[in-house]
C-alpha positions as CSV (number, residue, x, y, z in Angstrom):
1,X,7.8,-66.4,162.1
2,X,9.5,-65.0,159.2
3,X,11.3,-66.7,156.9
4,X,14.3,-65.6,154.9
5,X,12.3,-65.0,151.8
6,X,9.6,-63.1,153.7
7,X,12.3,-61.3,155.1
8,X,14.1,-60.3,152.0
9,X,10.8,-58.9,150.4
10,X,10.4,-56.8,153.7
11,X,14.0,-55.4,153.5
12,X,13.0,-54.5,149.7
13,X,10.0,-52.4,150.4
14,X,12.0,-50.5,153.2
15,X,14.2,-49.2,150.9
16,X,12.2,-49.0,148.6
17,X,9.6,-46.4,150.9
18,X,12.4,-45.0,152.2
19,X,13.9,-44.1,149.0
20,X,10.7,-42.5,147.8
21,X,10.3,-40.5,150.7
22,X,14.1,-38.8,150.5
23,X,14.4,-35.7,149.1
24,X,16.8,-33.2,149.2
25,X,16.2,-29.4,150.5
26,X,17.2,-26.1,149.3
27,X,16.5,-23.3,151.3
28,X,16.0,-19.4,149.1
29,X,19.5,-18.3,150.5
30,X,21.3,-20.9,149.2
31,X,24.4,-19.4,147.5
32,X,23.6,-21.9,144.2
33,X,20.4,-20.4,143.3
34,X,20.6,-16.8,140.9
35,X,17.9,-14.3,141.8
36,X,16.4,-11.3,139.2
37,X,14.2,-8.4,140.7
38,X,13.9,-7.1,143.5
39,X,13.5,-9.4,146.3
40,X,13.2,-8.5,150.5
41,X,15.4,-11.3,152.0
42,X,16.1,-10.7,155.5
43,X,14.4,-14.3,156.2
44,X,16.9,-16.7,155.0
45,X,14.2,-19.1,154.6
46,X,11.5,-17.2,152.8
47,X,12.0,-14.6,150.3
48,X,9.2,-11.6,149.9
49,X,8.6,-10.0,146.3
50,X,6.2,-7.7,144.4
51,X,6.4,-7.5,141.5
52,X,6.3,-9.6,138.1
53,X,8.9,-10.9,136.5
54,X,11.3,-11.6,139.5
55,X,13.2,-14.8,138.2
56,X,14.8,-17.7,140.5
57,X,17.7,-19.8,138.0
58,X,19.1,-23.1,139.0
59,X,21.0,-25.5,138.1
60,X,20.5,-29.4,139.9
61,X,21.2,-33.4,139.6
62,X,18.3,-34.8,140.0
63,X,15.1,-36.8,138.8
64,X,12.5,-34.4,140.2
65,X,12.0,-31.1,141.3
66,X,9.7,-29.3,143.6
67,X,8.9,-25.4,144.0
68,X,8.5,-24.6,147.1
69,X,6.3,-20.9,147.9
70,X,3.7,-19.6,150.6
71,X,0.7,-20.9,149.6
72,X,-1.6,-18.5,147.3
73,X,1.3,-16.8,146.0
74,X,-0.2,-16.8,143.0
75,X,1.9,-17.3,139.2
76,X,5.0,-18.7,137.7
77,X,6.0,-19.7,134.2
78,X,8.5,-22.6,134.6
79,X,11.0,-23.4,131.8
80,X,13.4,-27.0,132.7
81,X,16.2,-27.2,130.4
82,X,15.5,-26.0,127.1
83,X,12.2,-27.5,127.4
84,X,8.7,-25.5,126.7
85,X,8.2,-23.0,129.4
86,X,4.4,-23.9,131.6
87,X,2.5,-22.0,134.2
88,X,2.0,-23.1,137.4
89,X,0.0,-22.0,140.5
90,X,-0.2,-21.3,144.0
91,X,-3.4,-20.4,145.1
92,X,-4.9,-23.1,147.1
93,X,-4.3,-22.3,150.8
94,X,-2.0,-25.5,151.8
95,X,-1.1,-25.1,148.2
96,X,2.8,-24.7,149.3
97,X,4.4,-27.3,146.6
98,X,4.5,-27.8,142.9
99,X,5.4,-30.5,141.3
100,X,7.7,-29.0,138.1
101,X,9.9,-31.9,137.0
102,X,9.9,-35.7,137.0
103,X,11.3,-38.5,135.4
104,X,14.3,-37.0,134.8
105,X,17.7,-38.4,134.1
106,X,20.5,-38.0,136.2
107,X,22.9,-35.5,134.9
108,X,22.6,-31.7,134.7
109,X,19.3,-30.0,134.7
110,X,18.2,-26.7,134.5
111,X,15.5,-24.4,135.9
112,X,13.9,-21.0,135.3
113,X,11.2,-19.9,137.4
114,X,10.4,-16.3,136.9
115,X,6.6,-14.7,138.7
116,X,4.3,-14.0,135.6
117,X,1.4,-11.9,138.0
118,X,1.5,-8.7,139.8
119,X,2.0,-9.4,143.8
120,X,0.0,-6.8,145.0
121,X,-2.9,-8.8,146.1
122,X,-1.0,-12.7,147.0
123,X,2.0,-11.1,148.4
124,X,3.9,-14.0,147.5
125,X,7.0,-15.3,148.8
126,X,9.4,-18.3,147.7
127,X,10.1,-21.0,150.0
128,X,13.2,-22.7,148.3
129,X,12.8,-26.2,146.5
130,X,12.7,-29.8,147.0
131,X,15.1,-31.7,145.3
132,X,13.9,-35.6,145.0
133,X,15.9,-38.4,146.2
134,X,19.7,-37.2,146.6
135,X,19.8,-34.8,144.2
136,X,22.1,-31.7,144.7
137,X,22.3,-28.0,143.0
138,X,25.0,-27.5,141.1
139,X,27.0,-24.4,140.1
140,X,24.1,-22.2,138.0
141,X,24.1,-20.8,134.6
142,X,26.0,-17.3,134.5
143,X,23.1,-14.4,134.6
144,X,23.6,-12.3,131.1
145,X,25.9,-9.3,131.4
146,X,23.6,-7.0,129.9
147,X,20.8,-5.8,132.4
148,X,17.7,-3.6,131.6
149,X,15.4,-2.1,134.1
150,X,11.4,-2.2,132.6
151,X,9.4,0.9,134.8
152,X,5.7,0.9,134.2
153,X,2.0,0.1,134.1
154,X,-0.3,-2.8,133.0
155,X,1.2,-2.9,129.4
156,X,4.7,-3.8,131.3
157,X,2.4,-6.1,133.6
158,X,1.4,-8.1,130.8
159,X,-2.4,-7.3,132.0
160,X,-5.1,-9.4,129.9
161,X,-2.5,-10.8,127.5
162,X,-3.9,-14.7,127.7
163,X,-7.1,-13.1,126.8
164,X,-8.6,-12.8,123.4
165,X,-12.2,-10.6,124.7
166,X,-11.4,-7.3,125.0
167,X,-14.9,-7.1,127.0
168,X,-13.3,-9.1,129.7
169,X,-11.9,-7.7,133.2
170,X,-9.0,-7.9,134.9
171,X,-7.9,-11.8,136.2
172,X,-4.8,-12.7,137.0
173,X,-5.6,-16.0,135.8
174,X,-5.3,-14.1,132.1
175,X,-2.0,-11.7,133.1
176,X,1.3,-13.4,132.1
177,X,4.4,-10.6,132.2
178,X,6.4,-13.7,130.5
179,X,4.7,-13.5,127.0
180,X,5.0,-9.5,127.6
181,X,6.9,-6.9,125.6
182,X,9.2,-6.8,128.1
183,X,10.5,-9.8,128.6
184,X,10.7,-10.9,124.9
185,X,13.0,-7.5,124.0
186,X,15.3,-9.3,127.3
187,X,15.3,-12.6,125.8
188,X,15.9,-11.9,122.4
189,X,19.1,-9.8,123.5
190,X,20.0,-12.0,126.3
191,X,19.5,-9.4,128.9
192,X,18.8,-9.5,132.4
193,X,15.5,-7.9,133.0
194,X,14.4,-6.2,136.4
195,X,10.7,-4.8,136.8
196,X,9.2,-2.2,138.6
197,X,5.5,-2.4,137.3
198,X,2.1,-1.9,138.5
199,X,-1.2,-1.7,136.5
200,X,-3.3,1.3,137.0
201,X,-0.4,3.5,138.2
202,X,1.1,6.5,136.4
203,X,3.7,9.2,136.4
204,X,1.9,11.4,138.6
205,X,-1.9,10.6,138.4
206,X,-3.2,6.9,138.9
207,X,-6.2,5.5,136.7
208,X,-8.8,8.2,137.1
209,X,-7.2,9.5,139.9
210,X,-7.5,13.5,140.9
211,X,-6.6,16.2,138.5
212,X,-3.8,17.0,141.5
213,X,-2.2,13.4,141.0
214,X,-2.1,11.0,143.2
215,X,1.5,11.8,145.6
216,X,1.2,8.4,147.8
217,X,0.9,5.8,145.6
218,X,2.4,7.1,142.0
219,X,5.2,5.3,140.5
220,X,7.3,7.8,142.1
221,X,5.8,7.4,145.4
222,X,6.6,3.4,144.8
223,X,9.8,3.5,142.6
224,X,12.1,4.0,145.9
225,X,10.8,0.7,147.9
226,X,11.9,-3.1,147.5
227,X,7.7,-4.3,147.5
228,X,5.5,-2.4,146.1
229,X,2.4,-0.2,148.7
230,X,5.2,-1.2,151.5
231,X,7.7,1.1,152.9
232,X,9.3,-1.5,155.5
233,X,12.3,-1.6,153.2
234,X,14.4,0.7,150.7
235,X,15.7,-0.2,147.5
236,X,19.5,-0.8,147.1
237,X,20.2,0.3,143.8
238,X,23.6,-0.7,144.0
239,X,21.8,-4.5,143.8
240,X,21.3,-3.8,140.2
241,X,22.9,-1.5,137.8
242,X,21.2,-1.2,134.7
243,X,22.9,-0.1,131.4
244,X,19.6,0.8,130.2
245,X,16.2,1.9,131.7
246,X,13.0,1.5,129.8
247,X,9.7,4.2,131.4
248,X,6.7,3.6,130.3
249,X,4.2,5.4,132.0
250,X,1.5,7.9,131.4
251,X,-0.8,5.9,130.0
252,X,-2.9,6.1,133.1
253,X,-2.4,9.7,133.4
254,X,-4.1,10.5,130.3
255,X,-6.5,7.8,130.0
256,X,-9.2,9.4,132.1
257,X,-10.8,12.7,132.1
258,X,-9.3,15.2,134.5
259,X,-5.2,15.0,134.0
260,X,-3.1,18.2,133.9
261,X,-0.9,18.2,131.2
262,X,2.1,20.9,133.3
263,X,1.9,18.5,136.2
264,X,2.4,15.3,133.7
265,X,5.3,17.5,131.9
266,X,6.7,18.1,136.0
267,X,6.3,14.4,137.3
268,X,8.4,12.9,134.1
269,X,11.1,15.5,134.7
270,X,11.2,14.9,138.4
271,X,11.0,10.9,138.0
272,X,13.7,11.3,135.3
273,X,15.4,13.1,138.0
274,X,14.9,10.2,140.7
275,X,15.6,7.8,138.2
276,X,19.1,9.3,136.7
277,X,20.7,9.9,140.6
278,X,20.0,6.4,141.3
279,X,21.4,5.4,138.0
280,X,23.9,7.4,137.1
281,X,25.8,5.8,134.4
282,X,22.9,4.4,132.6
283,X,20.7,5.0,129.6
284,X,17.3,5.9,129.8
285,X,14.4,5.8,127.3
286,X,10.7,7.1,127.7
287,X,8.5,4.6,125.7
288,X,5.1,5.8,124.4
289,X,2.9,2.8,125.3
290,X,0.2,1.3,122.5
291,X,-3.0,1.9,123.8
292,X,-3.0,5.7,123.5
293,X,-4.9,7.1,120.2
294,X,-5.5,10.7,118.8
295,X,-4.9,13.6,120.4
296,X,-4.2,11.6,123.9
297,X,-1.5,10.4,121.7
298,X,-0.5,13.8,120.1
299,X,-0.2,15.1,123.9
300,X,1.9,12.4,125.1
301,X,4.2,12.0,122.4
302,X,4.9,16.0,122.6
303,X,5.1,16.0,126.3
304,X,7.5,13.2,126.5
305,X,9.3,14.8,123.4
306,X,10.0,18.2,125.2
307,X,11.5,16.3,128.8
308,X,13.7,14.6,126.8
309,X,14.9,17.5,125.0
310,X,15.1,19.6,127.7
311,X,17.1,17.0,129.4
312,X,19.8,17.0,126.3
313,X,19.8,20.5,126.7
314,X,20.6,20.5,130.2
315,X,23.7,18.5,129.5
316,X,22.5,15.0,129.9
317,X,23.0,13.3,126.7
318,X,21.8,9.8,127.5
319,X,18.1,10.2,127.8
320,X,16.2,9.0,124.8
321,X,12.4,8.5,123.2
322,X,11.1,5.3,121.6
323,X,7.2,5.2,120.2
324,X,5.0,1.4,119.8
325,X,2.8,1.5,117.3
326,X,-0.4,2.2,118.4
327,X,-2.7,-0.8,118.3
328,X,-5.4,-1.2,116.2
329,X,-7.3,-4.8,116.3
330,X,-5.3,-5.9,113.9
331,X,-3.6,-8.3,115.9
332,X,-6.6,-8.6,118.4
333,X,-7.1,-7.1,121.9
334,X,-6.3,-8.5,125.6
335,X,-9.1,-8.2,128.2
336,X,-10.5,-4.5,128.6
337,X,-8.4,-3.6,125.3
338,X,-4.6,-4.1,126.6
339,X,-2.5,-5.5,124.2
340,X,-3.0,-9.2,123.1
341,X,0.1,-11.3,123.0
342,X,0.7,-11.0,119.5
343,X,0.7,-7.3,120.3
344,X,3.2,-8.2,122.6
345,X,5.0,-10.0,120.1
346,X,5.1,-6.7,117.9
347,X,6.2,-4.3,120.6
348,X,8.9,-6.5,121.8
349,X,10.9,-7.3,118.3
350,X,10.3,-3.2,118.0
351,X,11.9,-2.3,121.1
352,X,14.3,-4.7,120.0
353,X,15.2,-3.4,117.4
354,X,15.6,0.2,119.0
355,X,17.5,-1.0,122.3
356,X,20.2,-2.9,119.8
357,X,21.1,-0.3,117.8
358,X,21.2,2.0,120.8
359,X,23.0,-0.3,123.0
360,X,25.1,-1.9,120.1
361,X,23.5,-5.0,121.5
362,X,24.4,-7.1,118.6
């Protein structure tokens, strides 16, 4: 028979269980949570994505926090408050929660979650996220004003950037979009940043694709569709207007043997075609990646030069040219020679530079 005492303690460590097994949770459509990229959401309770650098923001009262994804969904780097950002993974197959924060205080918290991989391969999807005990969202951070869209291949990817052997192949254990060019330039001018990126692919010919280009599965082939290599759904461009659109393709086009400089020249001024009628108000720059040297170079940088000036000519004013400086070991290689992250680090304070003074982005 129990006795007061004995029922006391028992009383404690019900509460006490039951308190550690409460949690709060927040389903992807909740109206609290802001979303970057595109993003397929026609099940409220799991959201579908491609491509890297889609971004989930929230802000929350509570001690701990859970993400919540399909499992093997492969990537994120996490950032809570102010605090370093981390990567985390998915790839386990009942891999479906991740611990990202613990031991907080109670009080006001924040989170940025943002996919660092390309989603072509773990098809990921996000699943909401587990609040511990009673915590609640509350109203998130505003998303900056200032949005940029980033169009483009394994340099925009972030492809081999935690490598340091330029020997290595492709992992996606060594990609990470986050410490990319593209993403720096949007931090360091508090942008929004919304990517359309795929390694291998190009304007009109995909790594060592056919001298006729390869019409299915080019960036223009792509460019149209929410997920990437899946037509099920069209992009709403009215989602997301960019003041400012960033190309940087062609690198694949040229890199192999076999490309046709008149149908490069024709699938820019086509794509800058697609591109301007879906955003009509915005500006739009053609980058010259970094990994192109010599007379590859010469033939993109005059190719690029002569769309863009036949464009001005035509009457639209807004379409410009930005170069990287090629890369030359100096600040070391990613895996099969893409640019390191200090590379990174170079390209993104240049385009930097060049998108504030053309933006007045000061």
């Amino acid at each position: 028979m129990l006795n007061n005492k004995n029922i006391a303690a028992a009383i404690i460590v019900a509460s006490l269980a039951a308190s550690a097994a409460a949690q709060t949770v927040v389903e992807p459509s909740d109206p609290a949570l802001n979303y970057v990229g595109r993003i397929v959401k026609t099940n409220p309770e799991s959201y579908k994505f491609s491509y890297p650098g889609t971004l989930v923001e929230a802000a929350f009262d509570a001690t701990g926090l859970k993400l919540h994804c399909k499992p093997g969904s492969g990537y994120f780097m996490v950032q809570v408050d102010e605090g370093e950002p981390f990567k985390v993974a998915f790839r386990g197959e009942k891999d479906s929660l991740v611990q990202v924060a613990t031991a907080l205080p109670r009080g006001r918290h924040t989170l940025r979650a943002m996919y660092c991989v390309e989603g072509y391969e773990y098809l990921p999807e996000f699943r909401g996220l587990i609040l511990d005990g009673d915590g609640r969202l509350l109203t998130p951070p505003a998303l900056p004003s200032r949005k940029i869209e980033f169009i483009g291949n394994s340099i925009t990817c972030g492809y081999g950037s935690e490598s340091t052997d330029p020997h290595e192949h492709f992992s996606f254990e060594t990609e990470n979009h986050y410490i990319g060019y593209a993403q720096i330039c949007a931090r360091a001018l508090n942008a929004q940043a919304q990517i359309v990126a795929r390694s291998g692919i190009g304007i009109y010919r995909n790594y060592a694709g056919p001298k006729t280009g390869n019409p299915k599965d080019n960036m223009p082939a792509q460019y149209p569709y929410t997920l990437y290599n899946d037509q099920s759904e069209k992009w709403d461009f009215a989602q997301y207007r960019p003041d400012v659109v960033c190309i940087n393709l062609g690198t694949n086009d040229l890199s192999s043997k076999g490309y046709d400089v008149k149908l490069l020249r024709e699938g820019y001024k086509n794509f800058l075609a697609t591109v301007r009628r879906n955003n009509p108000d915005a500006k739009i720059v053609f980058l010259c990646g970094s990994m192109l040297t010599d007379d590859i170079l010469e033939i993109a940088r005059k190719t690029l030069d002569d769309v863009v000036a036949e464009a001005n000519k035509a009457g639209d004013k807004e379409v410009y040219r930005f170069d990287f400086t090629p890369q030359n070991g100096d600040l070391m290689y990613g895996a099969d020679f893409h640019p390191s992250r200090w590379q990174h680090e170079k390209m993104g304070a240049e385009l930097t530079a060049f998108l504030r003074s053309l933006m007045g982005w000061f």
